[in-house]
C-alpha positions in Angstrom: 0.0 0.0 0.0 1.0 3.1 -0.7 1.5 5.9 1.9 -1.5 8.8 2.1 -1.2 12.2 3.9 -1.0 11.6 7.6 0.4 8.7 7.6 3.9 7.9 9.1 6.8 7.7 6.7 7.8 4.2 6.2 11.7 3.7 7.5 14.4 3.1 5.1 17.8 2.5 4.6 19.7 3.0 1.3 23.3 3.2 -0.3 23.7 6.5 -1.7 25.4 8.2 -4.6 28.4 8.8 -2.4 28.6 5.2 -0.7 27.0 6.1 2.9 24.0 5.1 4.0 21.4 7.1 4.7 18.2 7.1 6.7 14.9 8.2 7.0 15.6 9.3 10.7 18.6 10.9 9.1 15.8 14.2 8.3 13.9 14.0 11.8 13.4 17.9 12.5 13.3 18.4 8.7 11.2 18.4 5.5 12.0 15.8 2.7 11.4 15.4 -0.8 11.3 11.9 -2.0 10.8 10.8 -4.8 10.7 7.8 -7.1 11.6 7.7 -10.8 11.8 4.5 -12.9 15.5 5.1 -14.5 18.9 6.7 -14.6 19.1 9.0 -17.8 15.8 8.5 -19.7 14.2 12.0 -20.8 11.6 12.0 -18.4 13.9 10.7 -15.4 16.1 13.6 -16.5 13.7 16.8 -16.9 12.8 15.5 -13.7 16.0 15.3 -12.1 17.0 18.4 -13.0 14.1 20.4 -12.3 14.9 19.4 -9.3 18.3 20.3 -9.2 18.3 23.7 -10.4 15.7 24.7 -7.6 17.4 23.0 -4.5 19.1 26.2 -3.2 15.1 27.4 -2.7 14.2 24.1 -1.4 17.0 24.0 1.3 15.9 27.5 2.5 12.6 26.0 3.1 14.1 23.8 5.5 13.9 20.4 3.3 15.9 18.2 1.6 15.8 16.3 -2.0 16.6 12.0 -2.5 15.7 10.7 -5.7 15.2 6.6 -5.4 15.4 4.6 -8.2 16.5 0.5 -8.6 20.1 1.2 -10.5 22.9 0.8 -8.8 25.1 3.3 -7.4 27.6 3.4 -10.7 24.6 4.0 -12.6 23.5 6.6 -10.2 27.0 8.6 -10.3 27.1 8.4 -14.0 24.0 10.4 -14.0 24.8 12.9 -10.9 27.9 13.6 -12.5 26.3 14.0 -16.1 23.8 16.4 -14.9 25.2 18.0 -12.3 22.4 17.0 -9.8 22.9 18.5 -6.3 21.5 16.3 -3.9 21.9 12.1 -3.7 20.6 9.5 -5.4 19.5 6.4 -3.4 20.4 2.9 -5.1 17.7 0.8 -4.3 18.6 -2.2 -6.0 16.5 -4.4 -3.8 13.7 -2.9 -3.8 12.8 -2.5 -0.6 12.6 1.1 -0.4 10.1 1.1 -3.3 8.4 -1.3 -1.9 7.6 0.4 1.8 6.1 3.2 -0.3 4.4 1.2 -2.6 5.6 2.4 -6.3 6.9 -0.9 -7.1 3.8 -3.0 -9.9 0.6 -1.4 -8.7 -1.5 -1.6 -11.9 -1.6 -3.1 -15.4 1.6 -0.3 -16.1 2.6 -1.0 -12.6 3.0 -4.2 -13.3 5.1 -4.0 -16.0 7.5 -1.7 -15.4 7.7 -3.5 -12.2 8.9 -6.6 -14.1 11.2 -4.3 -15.7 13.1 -3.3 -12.9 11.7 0.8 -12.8 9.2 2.4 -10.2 6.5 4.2 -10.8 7.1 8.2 -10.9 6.0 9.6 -7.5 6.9 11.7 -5.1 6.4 12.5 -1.1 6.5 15.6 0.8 7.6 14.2 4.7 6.7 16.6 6.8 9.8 17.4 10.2 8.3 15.0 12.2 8.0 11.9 9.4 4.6 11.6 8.6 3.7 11.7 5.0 2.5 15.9 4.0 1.9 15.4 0.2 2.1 12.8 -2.4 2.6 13.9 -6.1 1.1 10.6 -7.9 1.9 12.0 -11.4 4.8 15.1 -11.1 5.0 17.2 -14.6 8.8 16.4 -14.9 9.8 19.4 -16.5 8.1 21.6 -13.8 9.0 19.4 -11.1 10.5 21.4 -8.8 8.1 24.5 -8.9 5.4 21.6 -8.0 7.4 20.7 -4.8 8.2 24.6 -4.3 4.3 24.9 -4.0 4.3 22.4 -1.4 6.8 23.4 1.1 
């Protein structure tokens, strides 16, 4: 099941771009903005990405932070920080579980198959400073991305 508004962000813990590990109780006392994409370097994945990017300065001064989450691995991962320039980490995800805790891993007929191919489905969630889930963006315009999350915060 996928997390609604209210409810408590489900844990995780995932390799990032940079080899640490990082948390969910990592940004207790702080916003988050996470959010899934299906792959490295496709051009939806990275108008996404670098909507994103090149509106983190305003996101940090609203007190939040940005992790992208996708199943690649973290060489795929650096390839495309470092391609693009992206400003905040990358979470490899290559088991799944992540996805799966916040449920963008086969729900539907499309779900389903790009499930069996190894991508998520493209959503994100606001995580409000004390974990609980504040917004969920089911279907983000990737190109505007990151003035959709601006809204939000």
């Amino acid at each position: 099941m996928r997390p609604k508004p209210g409810d408590p962000a489900p844990d995780f813990s995932a390799t990032a771009t940079d080899g640490s590990t990082i948390k969910l109780a990592d940004f207790r006392g702080k916003k988050l903005v996470l959010y899934f994409y299906p792959m490295d370097d496709t051009p939806g994945c990275t108008a996404q990405a670098c909507s994103l990017r090149d509106v983190n300065a305003e996101i940090v001064a609203k007190g939040a932070a940005v992790l992208g989450v996708s199943a690649q691995g973290e060489e795929s991962h650096r390839k495309f920080t470092t391609k693009h320039k992206l400003n905040f980490p990358l979470l490899a995800d290559t088991d799944r579980s992540v996805g799966k805790a916040y449920g963008v891993v086969g729900s539907g007929i499309f779900g389903v198959a790009r499930g069996l191919a190894g991508a998520y489905e493209r959503v994100t969630f606001l995580i409000d400073e004390q974990g609980r889930i504040a917004h969920v963006l089911d279907d983000p315009n990737c190109p505007d991305h990151g003035a959709e999350v601006l809204a939000l915060l």
